[in-house]
LUMPAKE-599002 format. One record per residue (C-alpha): x, y, z; residue in three letters. Coordinates in nm, 4 decimals, always signed. Layout:
ROKOL         x         y         z  marlum
ROKOL         X         Y         Z     Ala
...
end
This chain:
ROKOL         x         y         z  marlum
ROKOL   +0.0000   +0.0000   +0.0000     Unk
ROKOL   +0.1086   +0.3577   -0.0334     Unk
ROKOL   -0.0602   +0.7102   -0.0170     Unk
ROKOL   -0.4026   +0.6376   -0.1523     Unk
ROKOL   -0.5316   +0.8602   +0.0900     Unk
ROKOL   -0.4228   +1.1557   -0.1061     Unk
ROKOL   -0.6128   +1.2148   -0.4548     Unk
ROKOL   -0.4586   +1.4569   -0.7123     Unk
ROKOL   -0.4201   +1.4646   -1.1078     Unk
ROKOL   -0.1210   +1.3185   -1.2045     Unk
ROKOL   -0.1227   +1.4810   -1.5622     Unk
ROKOL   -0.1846   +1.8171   -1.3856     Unk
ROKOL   +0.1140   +1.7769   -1.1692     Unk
ROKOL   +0.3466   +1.6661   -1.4467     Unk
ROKOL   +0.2522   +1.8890   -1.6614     Unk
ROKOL   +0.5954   +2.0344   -1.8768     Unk
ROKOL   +0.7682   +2.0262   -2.2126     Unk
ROKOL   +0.6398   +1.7425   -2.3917     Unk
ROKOL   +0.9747   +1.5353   -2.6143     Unk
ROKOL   +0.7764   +1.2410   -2.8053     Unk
ROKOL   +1.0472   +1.1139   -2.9597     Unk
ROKOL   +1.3488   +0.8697   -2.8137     Unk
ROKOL   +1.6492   +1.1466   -2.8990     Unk
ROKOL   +1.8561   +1.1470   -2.5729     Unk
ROKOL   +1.9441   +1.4680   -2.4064     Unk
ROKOL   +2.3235   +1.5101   -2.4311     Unk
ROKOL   +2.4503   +1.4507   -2.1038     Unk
ROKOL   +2.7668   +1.3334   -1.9514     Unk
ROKOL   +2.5360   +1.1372   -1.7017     Unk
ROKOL   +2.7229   +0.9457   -1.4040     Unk
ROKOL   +2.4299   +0.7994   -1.2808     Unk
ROKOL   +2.0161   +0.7713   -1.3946     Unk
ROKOL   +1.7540   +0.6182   -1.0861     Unk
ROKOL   +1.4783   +0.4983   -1.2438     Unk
ROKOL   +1.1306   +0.5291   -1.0342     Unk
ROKOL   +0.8835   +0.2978   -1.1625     Unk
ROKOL   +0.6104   +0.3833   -1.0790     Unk
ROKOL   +0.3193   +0.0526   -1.1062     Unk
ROKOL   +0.0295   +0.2536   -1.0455     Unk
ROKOL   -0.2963   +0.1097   -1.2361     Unk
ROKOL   -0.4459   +0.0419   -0.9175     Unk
ROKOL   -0.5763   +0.1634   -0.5934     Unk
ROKOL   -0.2354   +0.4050   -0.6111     Unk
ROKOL   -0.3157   +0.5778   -0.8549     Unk
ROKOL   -0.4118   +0.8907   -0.6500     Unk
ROKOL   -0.0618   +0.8611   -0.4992     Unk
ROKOL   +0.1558   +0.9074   -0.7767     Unk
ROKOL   +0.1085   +1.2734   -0.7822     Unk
ROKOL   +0.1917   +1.3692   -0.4333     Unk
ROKOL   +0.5096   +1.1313   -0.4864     Unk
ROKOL   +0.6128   +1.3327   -0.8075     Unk
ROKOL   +0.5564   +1.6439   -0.6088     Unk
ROKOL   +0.8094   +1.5618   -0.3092     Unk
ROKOL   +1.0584   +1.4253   -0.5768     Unk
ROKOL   +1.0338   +1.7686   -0.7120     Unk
ROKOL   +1.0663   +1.9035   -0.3932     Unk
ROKOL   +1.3456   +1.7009   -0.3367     Unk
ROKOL   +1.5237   +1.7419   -0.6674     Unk
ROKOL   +1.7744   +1.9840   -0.4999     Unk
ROKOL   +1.9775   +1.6453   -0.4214     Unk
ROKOL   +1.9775   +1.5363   -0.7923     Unk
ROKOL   +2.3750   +1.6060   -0.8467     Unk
ROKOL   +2.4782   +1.7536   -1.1516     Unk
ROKOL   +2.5689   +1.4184   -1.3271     Unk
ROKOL   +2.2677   +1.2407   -1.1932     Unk
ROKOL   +1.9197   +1.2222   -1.3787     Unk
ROKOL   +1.5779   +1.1409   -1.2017     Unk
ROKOL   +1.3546   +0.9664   -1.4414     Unk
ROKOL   +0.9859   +0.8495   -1.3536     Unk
ROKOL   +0.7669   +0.6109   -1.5411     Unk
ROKOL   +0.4273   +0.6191   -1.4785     Unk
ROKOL   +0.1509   +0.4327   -1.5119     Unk
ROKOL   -0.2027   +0.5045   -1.3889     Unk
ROKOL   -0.5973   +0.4588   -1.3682     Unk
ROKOL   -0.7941   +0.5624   -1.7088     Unk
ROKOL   -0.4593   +0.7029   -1.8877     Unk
ROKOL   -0.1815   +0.5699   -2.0557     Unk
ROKOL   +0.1417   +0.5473   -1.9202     Unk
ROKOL   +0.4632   +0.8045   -1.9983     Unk
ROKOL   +0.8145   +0.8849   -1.9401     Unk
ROKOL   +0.9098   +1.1999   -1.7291     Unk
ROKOL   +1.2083   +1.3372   -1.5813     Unk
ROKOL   +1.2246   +1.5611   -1.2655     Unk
ROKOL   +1.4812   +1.7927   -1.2676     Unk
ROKOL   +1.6663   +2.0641   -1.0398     Unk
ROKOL   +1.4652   +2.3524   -1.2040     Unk
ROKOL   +1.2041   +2.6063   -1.0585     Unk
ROKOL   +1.0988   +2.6627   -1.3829     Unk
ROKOL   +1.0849   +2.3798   -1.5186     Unk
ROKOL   +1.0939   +2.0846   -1.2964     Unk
ROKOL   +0.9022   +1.8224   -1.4928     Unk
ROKOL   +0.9964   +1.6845   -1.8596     Unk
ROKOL   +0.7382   +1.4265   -2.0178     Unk
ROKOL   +1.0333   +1.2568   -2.2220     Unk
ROKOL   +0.8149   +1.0065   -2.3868     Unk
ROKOL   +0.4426   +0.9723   -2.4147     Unk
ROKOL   +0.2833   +0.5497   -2.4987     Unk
ROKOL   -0.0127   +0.5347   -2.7439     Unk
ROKOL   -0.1705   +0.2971   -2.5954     Unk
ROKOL   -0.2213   +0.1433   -2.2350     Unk
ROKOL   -0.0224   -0.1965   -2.1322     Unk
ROKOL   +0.0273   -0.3956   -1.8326     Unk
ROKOL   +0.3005   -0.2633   -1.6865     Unk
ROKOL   +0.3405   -0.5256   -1.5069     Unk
ROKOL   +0.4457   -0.7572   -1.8047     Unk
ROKOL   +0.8363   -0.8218   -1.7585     Unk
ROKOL   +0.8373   -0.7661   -2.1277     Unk
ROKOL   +0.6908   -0.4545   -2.1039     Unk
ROKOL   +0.9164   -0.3523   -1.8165     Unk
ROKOL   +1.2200   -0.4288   -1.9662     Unk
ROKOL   +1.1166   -0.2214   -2.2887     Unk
ROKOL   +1.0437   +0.0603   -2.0543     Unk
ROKOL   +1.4095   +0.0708   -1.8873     Unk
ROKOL   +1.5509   +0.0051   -2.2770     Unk
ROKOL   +1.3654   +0.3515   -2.3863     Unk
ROKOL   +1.4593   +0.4871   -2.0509     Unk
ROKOL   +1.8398   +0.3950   -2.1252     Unk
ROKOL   +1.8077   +0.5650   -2.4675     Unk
ROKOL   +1.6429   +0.8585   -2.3832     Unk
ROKOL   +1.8433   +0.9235   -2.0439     Unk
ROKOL   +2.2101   +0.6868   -2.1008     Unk
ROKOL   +2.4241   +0.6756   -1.8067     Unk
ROKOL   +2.7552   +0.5257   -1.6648     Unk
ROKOL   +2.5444   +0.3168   -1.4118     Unk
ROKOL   +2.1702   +0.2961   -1.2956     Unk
ROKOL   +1.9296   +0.2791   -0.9844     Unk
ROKOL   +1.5809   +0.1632   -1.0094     Unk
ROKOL   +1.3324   +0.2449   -0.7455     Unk
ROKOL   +1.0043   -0.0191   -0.7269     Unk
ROKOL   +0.6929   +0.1989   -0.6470     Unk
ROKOL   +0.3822   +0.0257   -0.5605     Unk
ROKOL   +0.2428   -0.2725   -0.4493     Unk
ROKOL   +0.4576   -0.6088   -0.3413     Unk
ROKOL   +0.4858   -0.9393   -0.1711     Unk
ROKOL   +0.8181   -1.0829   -0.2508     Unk
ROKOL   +0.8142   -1.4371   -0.3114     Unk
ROKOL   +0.4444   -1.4945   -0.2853     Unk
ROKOL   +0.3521   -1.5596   -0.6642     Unk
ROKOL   +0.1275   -1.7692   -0.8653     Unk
ROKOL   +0.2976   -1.9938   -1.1102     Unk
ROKOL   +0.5881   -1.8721   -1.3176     Unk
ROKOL   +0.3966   -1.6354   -1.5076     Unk
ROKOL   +0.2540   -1.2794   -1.5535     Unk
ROKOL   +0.0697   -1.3540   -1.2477     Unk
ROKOL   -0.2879   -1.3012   -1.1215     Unk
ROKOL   -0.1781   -1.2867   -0.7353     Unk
ROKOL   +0.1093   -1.1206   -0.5999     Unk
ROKOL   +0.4809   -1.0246   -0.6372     Unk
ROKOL   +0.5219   -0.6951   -0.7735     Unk
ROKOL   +0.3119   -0.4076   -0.9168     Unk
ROKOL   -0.0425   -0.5466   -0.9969     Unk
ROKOL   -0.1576   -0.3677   -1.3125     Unk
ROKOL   -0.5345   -0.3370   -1.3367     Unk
ROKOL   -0.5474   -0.2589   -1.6964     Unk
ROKOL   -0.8877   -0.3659   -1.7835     Unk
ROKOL   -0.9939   -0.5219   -1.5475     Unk
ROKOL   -1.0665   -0.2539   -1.2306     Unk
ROKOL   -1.0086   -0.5111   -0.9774     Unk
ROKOL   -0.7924   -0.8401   -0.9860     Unk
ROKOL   -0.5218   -0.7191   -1.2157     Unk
ROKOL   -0.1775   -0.9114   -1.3393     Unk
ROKOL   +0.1074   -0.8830   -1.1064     Unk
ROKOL   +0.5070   -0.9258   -1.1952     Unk
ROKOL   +0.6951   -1.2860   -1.0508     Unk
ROKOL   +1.0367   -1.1695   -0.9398     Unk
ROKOL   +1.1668   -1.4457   -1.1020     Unk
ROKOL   +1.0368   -1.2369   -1.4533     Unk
ROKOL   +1.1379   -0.9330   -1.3653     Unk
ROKOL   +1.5013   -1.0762   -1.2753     Unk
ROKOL   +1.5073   -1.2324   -1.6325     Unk
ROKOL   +1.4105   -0.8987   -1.7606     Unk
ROKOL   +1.7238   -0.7398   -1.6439     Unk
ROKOL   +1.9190   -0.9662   -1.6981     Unk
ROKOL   +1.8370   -0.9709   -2.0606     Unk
ROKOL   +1.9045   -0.5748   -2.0549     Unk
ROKOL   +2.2443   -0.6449   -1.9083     Unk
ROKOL   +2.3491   -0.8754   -2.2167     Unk
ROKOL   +2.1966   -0.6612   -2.4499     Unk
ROKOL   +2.4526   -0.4111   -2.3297     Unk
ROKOL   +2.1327   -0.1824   -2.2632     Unk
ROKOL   +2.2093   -0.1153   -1.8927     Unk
ROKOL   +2.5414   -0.2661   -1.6643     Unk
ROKOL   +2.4095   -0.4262   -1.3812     Unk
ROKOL   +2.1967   -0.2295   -1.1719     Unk
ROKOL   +2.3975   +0.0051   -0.8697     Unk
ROKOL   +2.0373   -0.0692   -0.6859     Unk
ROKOL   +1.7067   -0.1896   -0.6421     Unk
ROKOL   +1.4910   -0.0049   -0.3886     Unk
ROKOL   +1.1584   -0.1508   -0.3484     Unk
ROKOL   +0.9059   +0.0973   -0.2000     Unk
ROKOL   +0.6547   -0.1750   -0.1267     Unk
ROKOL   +0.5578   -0.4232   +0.1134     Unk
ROKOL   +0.7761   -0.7717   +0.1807     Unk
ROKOL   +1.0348   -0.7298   -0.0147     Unk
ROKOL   +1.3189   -0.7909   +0.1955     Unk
ROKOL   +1.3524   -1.1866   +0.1663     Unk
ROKOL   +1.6227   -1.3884   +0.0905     Unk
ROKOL   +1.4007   -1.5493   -0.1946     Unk
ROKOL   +1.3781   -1.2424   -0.3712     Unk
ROKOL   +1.7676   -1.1369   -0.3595     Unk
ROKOL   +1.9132   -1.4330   -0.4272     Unk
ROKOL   +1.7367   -1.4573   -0.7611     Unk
ROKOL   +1.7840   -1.0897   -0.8278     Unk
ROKOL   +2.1893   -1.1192   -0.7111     Unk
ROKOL   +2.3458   -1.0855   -1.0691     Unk
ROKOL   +2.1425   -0.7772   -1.1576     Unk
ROKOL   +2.2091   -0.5400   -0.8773     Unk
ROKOL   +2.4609   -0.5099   -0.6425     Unk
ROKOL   +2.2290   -0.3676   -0.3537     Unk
ROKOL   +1.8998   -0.4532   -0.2923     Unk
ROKOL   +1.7034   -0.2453   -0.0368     Unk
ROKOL   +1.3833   -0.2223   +0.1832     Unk
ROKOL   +1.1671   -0.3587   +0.3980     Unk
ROKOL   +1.0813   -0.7229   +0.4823     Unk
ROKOL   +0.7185   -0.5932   +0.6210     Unk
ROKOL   +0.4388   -0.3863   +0.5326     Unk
ROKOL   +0.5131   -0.0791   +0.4368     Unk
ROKOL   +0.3291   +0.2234   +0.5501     Unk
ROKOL   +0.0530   +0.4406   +0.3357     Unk
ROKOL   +0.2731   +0.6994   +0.2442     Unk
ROKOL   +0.5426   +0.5508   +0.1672     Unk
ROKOL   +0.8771   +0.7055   +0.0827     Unk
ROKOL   +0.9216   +1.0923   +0.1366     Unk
ROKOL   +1.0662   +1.1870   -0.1470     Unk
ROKOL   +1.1520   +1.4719   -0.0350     Unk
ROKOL   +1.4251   +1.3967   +0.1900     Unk
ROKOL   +1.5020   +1.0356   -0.0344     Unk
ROKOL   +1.6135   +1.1651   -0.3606     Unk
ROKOL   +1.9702   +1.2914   -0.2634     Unk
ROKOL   +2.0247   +0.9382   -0.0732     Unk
ROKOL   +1.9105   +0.7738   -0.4235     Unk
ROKOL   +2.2624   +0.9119   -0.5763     Unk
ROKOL   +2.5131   +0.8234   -0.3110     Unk
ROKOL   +2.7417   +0.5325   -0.3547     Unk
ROKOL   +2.8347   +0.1585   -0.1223     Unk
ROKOL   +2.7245   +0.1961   +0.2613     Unk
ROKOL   +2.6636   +0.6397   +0.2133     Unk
ROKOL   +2.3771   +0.5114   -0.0142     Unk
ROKOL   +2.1990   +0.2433   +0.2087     Unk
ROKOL   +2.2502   +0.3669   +0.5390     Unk
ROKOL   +2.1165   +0.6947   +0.3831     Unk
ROKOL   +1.7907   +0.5210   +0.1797     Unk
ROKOL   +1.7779   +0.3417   +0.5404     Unk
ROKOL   +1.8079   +0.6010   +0.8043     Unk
ROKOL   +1.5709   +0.8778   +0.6054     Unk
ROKOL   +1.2985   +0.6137   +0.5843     Unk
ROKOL   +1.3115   +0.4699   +0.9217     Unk
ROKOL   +1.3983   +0.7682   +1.0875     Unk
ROKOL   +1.0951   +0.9700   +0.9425     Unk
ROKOL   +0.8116   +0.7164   +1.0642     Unk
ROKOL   +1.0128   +0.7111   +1.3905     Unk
ROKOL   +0.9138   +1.1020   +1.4247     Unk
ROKOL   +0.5305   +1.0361   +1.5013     Unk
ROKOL   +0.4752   +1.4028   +1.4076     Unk
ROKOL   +0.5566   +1.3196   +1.0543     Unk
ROKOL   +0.2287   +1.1219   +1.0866     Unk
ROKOL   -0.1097   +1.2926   +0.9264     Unk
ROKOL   -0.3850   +1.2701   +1.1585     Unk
ROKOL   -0.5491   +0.9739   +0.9930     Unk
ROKOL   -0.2201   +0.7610   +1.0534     Unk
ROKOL   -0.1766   +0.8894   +1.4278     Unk
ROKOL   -0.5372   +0.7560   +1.5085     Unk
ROKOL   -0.4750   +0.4357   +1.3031     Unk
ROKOL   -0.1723   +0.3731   +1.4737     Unk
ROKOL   -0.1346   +0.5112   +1.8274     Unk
ROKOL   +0.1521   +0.2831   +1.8986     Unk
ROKOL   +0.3535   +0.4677   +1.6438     Unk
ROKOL   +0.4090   +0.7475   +1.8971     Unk
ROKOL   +0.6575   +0.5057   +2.1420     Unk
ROKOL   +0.9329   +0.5558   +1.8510     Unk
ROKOL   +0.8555   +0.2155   +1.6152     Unk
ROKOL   +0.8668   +0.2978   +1.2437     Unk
ROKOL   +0.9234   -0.0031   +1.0185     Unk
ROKOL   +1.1941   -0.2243   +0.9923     Unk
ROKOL   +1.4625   -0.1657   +0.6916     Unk
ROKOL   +1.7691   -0.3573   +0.5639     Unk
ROKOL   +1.9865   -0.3672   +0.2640     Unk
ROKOL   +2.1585   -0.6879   +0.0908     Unk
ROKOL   +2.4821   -0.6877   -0.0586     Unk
ROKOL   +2.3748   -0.9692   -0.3738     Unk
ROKOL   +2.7378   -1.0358   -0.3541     Unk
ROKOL   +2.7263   -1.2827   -0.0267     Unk
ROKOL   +2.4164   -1.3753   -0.0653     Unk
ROKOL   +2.5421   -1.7292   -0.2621     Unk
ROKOL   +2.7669   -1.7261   +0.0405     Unk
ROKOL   +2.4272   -1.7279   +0.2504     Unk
ROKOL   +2.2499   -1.9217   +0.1045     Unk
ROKOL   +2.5374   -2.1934   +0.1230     Unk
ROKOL   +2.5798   -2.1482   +0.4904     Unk
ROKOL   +2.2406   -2.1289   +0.5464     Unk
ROKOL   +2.1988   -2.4632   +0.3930     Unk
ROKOL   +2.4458   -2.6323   +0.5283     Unk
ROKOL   +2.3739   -2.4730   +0.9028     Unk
ROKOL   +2.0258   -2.6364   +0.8888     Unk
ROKOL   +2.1454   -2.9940   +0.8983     Unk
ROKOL   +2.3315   -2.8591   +1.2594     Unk
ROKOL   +2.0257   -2.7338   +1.3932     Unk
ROKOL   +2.0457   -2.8867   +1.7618     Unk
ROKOL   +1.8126   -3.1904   +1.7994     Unk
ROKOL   +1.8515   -3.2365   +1.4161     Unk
ROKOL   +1.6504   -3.0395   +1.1648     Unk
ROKOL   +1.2675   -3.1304   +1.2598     Unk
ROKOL   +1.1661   -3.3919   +0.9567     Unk
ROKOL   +0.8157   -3.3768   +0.8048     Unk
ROKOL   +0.5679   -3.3525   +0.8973     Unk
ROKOL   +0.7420   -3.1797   +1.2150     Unk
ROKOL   +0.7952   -2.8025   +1.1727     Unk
ROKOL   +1.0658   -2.5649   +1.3552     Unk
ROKOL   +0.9596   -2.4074   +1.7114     Unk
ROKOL   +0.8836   -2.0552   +1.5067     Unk
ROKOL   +0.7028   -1.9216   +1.8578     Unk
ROKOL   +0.8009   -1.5837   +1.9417     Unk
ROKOL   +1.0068   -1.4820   +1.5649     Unk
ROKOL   +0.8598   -1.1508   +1.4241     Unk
ROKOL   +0.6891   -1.2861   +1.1447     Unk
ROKOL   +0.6352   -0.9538   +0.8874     Unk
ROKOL   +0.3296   -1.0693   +0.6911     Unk
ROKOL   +0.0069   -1.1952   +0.7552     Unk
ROKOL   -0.1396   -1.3497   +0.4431     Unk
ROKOL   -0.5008   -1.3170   +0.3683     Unk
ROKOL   -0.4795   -1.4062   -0.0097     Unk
ROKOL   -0.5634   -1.7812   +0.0214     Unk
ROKOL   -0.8458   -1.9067   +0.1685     Unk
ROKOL   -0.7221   -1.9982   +0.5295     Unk
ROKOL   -0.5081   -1.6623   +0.6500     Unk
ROKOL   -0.1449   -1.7804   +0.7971     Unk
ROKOL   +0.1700   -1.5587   +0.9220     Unk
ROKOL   +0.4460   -1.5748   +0.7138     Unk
ROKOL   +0.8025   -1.4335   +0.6235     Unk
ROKOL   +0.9504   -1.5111   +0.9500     Unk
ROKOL   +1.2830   -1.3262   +1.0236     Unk
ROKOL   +1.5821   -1.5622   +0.9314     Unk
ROKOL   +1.8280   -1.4199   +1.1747     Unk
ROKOL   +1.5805   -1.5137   +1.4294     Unk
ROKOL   +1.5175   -1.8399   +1.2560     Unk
ROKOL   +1.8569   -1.9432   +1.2687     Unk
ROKOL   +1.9380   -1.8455   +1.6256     Unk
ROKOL   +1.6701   -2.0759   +1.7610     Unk
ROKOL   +1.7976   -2.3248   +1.5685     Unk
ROKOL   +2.1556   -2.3292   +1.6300     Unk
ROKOL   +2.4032   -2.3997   +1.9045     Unk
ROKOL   +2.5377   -2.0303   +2.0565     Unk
ROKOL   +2.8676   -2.1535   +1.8551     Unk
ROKOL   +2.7161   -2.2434   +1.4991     Unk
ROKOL   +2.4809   -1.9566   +1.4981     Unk
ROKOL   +2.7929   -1.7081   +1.5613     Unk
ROKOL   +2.9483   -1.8864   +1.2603     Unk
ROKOL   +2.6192   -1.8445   +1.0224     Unk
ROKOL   +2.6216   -1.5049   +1.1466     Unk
ROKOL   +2.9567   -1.3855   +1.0089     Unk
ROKOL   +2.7958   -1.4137   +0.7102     Unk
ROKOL   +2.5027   -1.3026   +0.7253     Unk
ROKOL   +2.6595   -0.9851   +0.8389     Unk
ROKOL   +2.8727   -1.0160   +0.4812     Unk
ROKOL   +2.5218   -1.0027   +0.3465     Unk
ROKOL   +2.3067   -0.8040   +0.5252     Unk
ROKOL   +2.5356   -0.5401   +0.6551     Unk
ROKOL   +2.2827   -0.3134   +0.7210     Unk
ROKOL   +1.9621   -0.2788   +0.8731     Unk
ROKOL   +1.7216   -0.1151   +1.1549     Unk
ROKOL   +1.4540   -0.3193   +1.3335     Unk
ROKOL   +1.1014   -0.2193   +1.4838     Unk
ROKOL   +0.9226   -0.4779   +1.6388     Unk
ROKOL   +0.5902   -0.2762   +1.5418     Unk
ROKOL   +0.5121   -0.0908   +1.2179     Unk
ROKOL   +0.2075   +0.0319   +1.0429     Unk
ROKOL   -0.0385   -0.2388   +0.8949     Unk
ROKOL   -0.3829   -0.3075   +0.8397     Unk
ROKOL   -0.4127   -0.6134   +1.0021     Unk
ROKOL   -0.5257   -0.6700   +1.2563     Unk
ROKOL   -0.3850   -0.9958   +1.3417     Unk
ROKOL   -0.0404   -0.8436   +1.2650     Unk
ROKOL   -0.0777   -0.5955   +1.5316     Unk
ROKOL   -0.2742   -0.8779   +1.8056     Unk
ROKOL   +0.0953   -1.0660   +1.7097     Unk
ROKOL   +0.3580   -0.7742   +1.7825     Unk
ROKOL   +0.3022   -0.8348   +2.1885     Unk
ROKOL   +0.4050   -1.1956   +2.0854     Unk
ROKOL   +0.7350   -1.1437   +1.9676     Unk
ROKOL   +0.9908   -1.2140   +2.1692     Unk
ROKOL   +1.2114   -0.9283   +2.1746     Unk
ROKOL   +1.4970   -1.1063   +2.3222     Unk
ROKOL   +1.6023   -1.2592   +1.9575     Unk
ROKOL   +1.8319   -1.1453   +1.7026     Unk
ROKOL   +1.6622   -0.9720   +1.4277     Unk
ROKOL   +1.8192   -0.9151   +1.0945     Unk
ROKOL   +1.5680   -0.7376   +0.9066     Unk
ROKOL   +1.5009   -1.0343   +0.6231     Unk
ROKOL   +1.2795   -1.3220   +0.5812     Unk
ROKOL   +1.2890   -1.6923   +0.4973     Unk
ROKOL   +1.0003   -1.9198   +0.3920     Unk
ROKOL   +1.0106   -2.1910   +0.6395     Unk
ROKOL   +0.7520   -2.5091   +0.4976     Unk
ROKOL   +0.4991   -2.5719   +0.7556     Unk
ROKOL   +0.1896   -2.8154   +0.7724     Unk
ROKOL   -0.1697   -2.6607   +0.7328     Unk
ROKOL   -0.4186   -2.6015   +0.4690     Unk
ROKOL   -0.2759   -2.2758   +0.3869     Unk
ROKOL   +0.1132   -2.4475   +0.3142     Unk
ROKOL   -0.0672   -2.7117   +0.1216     Unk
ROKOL   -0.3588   -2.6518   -0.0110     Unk
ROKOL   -0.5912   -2.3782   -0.1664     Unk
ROKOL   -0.5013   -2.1739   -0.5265     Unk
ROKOL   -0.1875   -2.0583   -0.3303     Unk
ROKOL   -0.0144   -2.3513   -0.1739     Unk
ROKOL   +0.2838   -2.1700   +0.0078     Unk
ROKOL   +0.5012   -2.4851   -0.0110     Unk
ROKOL   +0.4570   -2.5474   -0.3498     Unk
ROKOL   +0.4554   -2.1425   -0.4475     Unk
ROKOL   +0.7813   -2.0874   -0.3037     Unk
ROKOL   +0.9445   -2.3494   -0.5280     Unk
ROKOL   +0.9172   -2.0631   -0.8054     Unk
ROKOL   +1.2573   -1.9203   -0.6376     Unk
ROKOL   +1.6198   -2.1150   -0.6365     Unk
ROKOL   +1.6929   -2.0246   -0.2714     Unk
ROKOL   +1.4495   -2.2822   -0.1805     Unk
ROKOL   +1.5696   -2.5396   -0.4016     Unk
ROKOL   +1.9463   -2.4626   -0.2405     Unk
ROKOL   +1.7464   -2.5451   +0.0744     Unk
ROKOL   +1.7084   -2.8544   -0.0281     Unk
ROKOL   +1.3685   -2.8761   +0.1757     Unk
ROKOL   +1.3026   -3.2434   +0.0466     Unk
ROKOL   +1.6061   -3.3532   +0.2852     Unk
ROKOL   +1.3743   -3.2887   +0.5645     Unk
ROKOL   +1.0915   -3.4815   +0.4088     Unk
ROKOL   +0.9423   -3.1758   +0.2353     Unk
ROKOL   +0.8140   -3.2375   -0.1094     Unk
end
């Protein structure tokens, strides 16, 4: 979710010299971030007010840095801007579609960064996901019809297509030998769940960062207009900055609107939402160790039908989308230090700290559930939290049965086959 609360005309606030043709502006450009914006859906009203504090913010875009916004929204078809560091002209509309698309077709959204590329080349790139997410809870490797990233409702006015992060990593990739755009400097996903290991391992050989949050995200989202001079920094300035503005502005309760304080009274005792970063360079390196830790687990690894004690681990989504709701996206640090000896999990934890070198926990942040929030006097604050998830398979109708069988979904991603889950009894 983002700011849906807020409705304003997109095409009034972007309004500015119109270039309908792919001729790129000559630049020397050292670095273009990329805010696509998936907003053919309940967002739509937000996009706006986003492009607004990015142009309030564009006082951080350096002089060889370009900020570049695609947008896509309710009842008009989708275009190409760039805000700039101009009074007087903050908004170009560098490329207008003719017709409306899904935007969240990974063939569509790898066009869209090619014509981006052309129209706005650059040394390296950043791409920022705005919109709806769920990480690695997909339908069947396909443009899919629940969850991932960026449902497009195109058509349809409810239901919509969403984007499998498997797709989306084969999109870049495909851009990267194309020679279209190097591998990515960073992925910032301004939606919910993103921050699993599921997701970054298959997206670790197209960016070298990947950053955000592992739970809901709050209505508003990013402010912009503090974000957009982090979105140009480089290595730990850039993270800790994308990081610290976000967490440390939903820390500040008077940041709040008054909709959000009465929603969320509990915001006031300091939580905001937890945040990490991944460095996709360790996280093979995890994903080994993590595999290999799991057979060490004291008392053995539990086999099937037997699940892990997961009592008391922050858990950062509660899943309503099947037809028998279930937490989910337990924290993996947690995970793997009720698992593991005091010894072992110090080992595992070397590297995790290799790849995850970065992050800020809350043990309460803004949702709508309500079952979320009864759970958040659960956890057991006690634990090491790390900021990222990990499917664990668990019995129940929800893990195995249903149009979204969790056990079965999850197989979509190769983290989970480097699990090796079936060595516990797991099919």
């Amino acid at each position: 979710m983002k700011k849906f609360f807020i409705i304003l005309c997109a095409a009034i606030a972007l309004a500015g010299c119109k270039k309908d043709n792919d001729e790129p502006v000559k630049k020397d450009t050292q670095r273009t971030v990329v805010v696509y914006i998936s907003g053919d859906n309940n967002l739509s009203g937000a996009a706006a007010s986003d492009i607004n504090e990015m142009k309030e913010g564009a006082t951080g875009i350096p002089s060889d840095g370009r900020l570049v916004a695609f947008v896509d929204l309710n009842g008009s078809k989708p275009f190409i801007a760039e805000i700039k560091n101009d009074k007087n002209h903050p908004v170009d509309t560098l490329y207008k579609y003719s017709t409306d698309f899904y935007a969240s077709d990974p063939d569509l959204f790898s066009e869209v960064l090619e014509r981006v590329a052309g129209l706005c080349p650059a040394k390296e790139y950043g791409l920022v996901l705005w919109g709806h997410g769920s990480g690695w809870l997909v339908e069947p490797d396909t443009v899919a019809q629940k969850r991932a990233y960026g449902i497009d409702e195109t058509g349809n006015g409810s239901g919509g297509k969403w984007m499998n992060i498997t797709q989306m990593a084969r999109a870049l990739k495909d851009l990267q030998t194309k020679n279209v755009m190097p591998k990515l400097s960073f992925i910032y996903a301004d939606c919910c769940n993103m921050m699993c290991v599921e997701a970054a391992y298959e997206l670790k050989d197209v960016t070298e960062y990947m950053i955000g949050s592992p739970a809901e995200i709050p209505g508003y989202g990013a402010p912009y207009q503090l974000m957009v001079a982090q979105l140009f920094k480089s290595g730990s300035n850039l993270y800790r900055g994308i990081i610290d503005t976000y967490y440390n502005y939903y820390a500040d309760f008077n940041n709040l609107n008054y909709a959000e304080k009465a929603s969320w009274p509990y915001m006031e005792e300091g939580y905001s939402v937890p945040m990490s970063v991944i460095d996709t360079k360790y996280v093979g390196d995890l994903a080994n160790k993590t595999q290999d830790m799991l057979e060490r687990a004291q008392g053995g690894y539990p086999q099937y039908p037997e699940t892990p004690d997961l009592s008391g681990i922050a858990f950062y989504c509660y899943n309503t989308y099947s037809l028998w709701p279930v937490d989910m996206m337990y924290d993996i640090r947690a995970i793997m230090e009720r698992l593991l000896s005091a010894e072992d999990f110090a080992t595992w934890d070397k590297t995790y700290q290799q790849a995850v070198p970065y992050y800020r926990m809350s043990m309460k942040w803004m949702t709508e559930f309500y079952e979320q929030i009864k759970a958040f006097d659960t956890f057991d604050t006690n634990l090491k939290y790390g900021c990222v998830s990990m499917f664990i398979p668990r019995v129940g109708q929800s893990y195995s049965y249903g149009s979204m069988p969790l056990n079965k979904t999850v197989q979509n991603f190769v983290w989970s086959h480097v699990m090796n889950w079936k060595r516990f009894g797991w099919e």
